[in-house]
C-alpha positions as CSV (number, residue, x, y, z in Angstrom):
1,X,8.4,-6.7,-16.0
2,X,10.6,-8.2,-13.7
3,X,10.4,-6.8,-10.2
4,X,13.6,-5.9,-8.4
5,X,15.5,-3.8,-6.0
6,X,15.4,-0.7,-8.7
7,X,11.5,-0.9,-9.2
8,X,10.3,-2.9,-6.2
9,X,8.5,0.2,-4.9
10,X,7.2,1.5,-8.3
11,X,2.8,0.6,-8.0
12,X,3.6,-3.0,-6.5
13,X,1.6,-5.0,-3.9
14,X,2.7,-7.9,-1.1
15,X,2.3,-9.2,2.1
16,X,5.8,-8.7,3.8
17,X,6.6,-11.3,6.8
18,X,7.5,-9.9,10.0
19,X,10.7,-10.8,11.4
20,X,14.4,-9.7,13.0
21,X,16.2,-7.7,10.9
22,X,19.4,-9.9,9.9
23,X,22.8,-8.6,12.0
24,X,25.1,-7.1,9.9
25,X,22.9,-5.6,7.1
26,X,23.9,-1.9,6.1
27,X,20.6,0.1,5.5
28,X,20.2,0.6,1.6
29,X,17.7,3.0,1.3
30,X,16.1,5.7,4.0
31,X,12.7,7.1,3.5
32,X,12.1,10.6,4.8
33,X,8.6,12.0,5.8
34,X,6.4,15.0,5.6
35,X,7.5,15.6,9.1
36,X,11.6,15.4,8.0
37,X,11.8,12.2,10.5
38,X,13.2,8.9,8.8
39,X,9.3,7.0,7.9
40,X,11.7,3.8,6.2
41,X,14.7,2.0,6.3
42,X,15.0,-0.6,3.5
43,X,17.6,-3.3,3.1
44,X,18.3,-5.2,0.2
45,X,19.4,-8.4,-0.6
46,X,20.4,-10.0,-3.8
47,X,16.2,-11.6,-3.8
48,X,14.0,-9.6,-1.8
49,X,13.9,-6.3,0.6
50,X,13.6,-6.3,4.6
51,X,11.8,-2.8,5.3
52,X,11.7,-1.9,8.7
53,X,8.5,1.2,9.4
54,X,6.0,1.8,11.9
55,X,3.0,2.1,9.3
56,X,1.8,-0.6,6.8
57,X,-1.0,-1.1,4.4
58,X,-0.9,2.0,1.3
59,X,2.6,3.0,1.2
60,X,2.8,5.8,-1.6
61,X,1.7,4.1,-4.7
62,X,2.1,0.8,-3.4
63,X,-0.5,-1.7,-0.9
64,X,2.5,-3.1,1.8
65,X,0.9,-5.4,4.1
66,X,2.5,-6.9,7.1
67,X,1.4,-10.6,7.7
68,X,0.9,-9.7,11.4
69,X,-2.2,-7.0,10.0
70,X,-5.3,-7.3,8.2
71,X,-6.0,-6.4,4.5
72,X,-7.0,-2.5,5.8
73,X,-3.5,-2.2,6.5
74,X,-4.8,-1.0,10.1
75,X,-1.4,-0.6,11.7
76,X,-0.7,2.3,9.2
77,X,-3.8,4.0,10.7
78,X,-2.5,3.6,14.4
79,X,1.5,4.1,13.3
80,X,2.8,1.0,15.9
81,X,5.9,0.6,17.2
82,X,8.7,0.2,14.5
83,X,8.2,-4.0,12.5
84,X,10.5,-5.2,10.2
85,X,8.7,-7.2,7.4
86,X,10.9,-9.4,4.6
87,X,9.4,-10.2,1.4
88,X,11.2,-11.8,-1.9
89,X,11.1,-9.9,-5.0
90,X,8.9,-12.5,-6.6
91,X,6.5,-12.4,-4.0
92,X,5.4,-8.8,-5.3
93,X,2.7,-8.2,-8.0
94,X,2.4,-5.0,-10.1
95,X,-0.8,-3.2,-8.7
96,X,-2.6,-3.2,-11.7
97,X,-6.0,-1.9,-10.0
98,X,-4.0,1.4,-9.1
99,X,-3.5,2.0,-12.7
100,X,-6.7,1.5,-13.6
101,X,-8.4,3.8,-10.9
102,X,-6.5,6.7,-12.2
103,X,-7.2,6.3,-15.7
104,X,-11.0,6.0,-14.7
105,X,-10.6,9.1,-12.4
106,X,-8.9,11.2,-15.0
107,X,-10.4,10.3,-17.9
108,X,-9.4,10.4,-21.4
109,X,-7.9,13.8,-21.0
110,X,-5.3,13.1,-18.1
111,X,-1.8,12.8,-20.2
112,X,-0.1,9.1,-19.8
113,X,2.7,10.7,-18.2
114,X,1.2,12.5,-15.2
115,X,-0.5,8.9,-14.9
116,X,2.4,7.5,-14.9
117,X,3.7,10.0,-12.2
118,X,1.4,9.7,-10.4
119,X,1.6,5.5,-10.1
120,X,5.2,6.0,-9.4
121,X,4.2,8.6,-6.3
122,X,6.1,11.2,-7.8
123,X,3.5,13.5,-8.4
């Protein structure tokens, strides 16, 4: 499957690159909380994403990291100031291990799409 703006946060992993956010760019997608405060503000371009957030690491179905935190994704467990991180769309890799850890925590039993719900944080 080829990874793009349409599925790009659909059970994918990557290690975004902190940087300014470009002038100019109009915000493409805005992520809401629990807490009805804006968590996300994604911007896309024609190869990759810019997501500006103040947590990293496990982001819904998905392991974000910033290259400015370790592998724990720690920064999502202290929620720092706002980052913006870039990554290209081919820099992102299904999270197959996701998959798998439901299917082995559910069992036989669990139906393929509540798993599949479930990987795509809709559930």
């Amino acid at each position: 499957m080829s990874i793009n703006q349409n599925n790009f946060f659909e059970n994918t992993k990557g290690r975004f690159t902190e940087c300014d956010l470009p002038t100019g760019l109009i915000s493409s997608y805005v992520s809401i909380g629990v807490d009805k405060k804006v968590s996300s503000t994604y911007f896309y371009t024609e190869v990759g994403v810019y997501r500006l957030s103040n947590h990293w690491g496990g982001v819904a179905s998905c392991q974000w990291n910033l290259n400015t935190v370790n592998d724990f994704g720690m920064d999502k467990c202290r929620k720092t100031e706002q980052k913006t991180g870039y990554i290209s769309f081919n820099e992102l890799n299904q999270n197959k291990e996701l998959e798998l850890e439901l299917l082995n925590a559910y069992g036989n039993d669990f139906k393929f799409n509540q798993i599949k719900e479930r990987i795509n944080g809709t559930y």
